[in-house]
C-alpha positions in Angstrom: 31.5 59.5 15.6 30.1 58.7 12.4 27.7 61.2 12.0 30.5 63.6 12.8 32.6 62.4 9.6 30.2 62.9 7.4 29.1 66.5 8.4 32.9 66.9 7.6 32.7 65.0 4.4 29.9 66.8 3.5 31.5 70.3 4.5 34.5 69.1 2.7 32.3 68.0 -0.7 30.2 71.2 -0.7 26.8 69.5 -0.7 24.6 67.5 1.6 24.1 64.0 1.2 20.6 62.7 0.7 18.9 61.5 4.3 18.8 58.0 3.5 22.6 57.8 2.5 23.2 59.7 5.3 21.6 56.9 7.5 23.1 53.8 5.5 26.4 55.2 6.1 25.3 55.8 10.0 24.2 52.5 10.2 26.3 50.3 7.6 28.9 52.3 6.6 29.4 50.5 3.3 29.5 46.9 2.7 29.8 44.1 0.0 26.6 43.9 -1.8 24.4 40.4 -2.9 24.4 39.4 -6.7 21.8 41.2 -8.1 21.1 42.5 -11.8 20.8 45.9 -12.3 20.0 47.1 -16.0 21.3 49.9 -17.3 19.9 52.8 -19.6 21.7 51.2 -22.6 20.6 47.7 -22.1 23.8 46.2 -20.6 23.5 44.3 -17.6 25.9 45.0 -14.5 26.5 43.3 -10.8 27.1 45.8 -7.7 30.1 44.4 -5.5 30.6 46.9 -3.1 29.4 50.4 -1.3 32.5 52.5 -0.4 32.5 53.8 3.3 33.8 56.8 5.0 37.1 57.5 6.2 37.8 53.9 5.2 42.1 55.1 5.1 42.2 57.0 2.3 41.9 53.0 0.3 40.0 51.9 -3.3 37.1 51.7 -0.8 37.1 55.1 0.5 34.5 57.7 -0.5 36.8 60.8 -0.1 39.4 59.0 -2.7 37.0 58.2 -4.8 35.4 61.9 -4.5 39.1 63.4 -5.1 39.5 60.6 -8.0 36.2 61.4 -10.2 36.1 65.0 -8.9 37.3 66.4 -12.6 34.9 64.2 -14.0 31.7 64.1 -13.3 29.4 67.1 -12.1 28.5 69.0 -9.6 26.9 67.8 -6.4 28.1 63.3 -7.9 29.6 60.9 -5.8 31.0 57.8 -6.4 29.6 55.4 -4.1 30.6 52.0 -5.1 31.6 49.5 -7.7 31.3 46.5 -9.6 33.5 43.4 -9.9 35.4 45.1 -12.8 36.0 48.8 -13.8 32.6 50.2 -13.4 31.6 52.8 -10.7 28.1 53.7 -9.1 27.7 57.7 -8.6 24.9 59.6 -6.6 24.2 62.4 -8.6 21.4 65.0 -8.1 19.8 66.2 -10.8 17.1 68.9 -10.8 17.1 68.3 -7.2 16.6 64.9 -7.8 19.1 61.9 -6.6 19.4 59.4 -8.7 22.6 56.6 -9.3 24.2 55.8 -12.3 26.7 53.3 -14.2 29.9 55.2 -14.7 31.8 52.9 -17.5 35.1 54.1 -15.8 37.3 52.5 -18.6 35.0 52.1 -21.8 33.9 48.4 -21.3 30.4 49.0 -23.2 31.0 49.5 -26.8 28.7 52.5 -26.7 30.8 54.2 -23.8 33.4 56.9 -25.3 35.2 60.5 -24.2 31.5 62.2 -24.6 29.2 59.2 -23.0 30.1 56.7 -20.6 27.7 57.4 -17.9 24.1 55.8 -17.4 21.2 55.7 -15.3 20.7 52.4 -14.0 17.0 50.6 -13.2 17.4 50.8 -9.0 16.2 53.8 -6.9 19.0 54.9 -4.5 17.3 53.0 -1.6 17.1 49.8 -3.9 20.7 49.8 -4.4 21.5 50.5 -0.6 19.4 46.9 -0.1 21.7 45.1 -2.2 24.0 45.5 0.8 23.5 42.7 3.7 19.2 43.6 2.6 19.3 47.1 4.4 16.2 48.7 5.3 15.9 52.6 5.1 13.6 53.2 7.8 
C-alpha cells in the first residue's frame, strides 16, 4: 500500500523521488531521528528530530503539507523532509541531477539567514541523514 502512495505522491509532486528515499519511506516511513550534529555550509550547528512520512493525515508531520507549505518557496523538483527541534526544515533538492539535503532556516534563526539566503547545504549525504532515523540501512 505504501509503495502505491508514493507513486501518487510522486504523480501528484511532478518528479520522482530518489530510490533510496523511496525505500526508507517503504520501509520506515519516517521516524524520530538520534541526536546527531550535522554542520551546516555556514558553520552553524543543527540537530535532526524527525523525518516526515507519507499520508501521515494531512499533520506537521506529513510530506504532502509540508510539500503544499514550502511549494512557493523553494525550487523545482525540493522537498521538505523533516525537521529539527525548532523552526528549521530538511529539504531534498536535486540539483544538476544531483540529490542533495539542505538546512532551510524556515524563520531566520542564523544571523546570516534573510529574504535572499536562508537555505544551506548541510555535511550528511541523503543516506546519512536517513540513518539518523532508528540507524536505517539503505540496502
Amino acid at each position: 500500500m505504501i509503495n502505491t502512495n508514493i507513486t501518487l505522491f510522486e504523480e501528484s509532486i511532478g518528479f520522482s523521488l530518489p530510490h533510496i528515499y523511496r525505500q526508507f519511506l517503504i520501509e520506515k516511513n519516517g521516524g524520530t531521528c538520534r541526536s546527531e550534529t550535522l554542520k551546516t555550509s555556514v558553520g552553524v550547528d543543527v540537530l535532526a528530530n524527525v523525518l516526515f512520512s507519507l499520508n501521515h493525515s494531512k499533520s506537521a508531520l506529513d510530506l504532502e503539507t509540508w510539500y503544499e507549505e514550502c511549494l512557493e518557496d523553494l525550487p523545482e523538483r525540493s522537498l521538505v523532509i523533516g525537521a529539527d527541534s525548532g523552526s528549521g526544515l530538511f529539504v531534498l533538492c536535486e540539483i544538476n541531477d544531483k540529490w542533495k539535503v539542505y538546512y532551510y532556516d524556515y524563520s531566520y534563526t542564523f544571523p546570516s539567514s534573510d529574504d535572499n539566503e536562508n537555505t544551506y547545504e548541510i555535511d550528511k549525504s541523503l543516506s546519512e541523514l536517513l540513518a539518523l532515523c532508528d540507524d536505517w540501512k539503505a540496502n
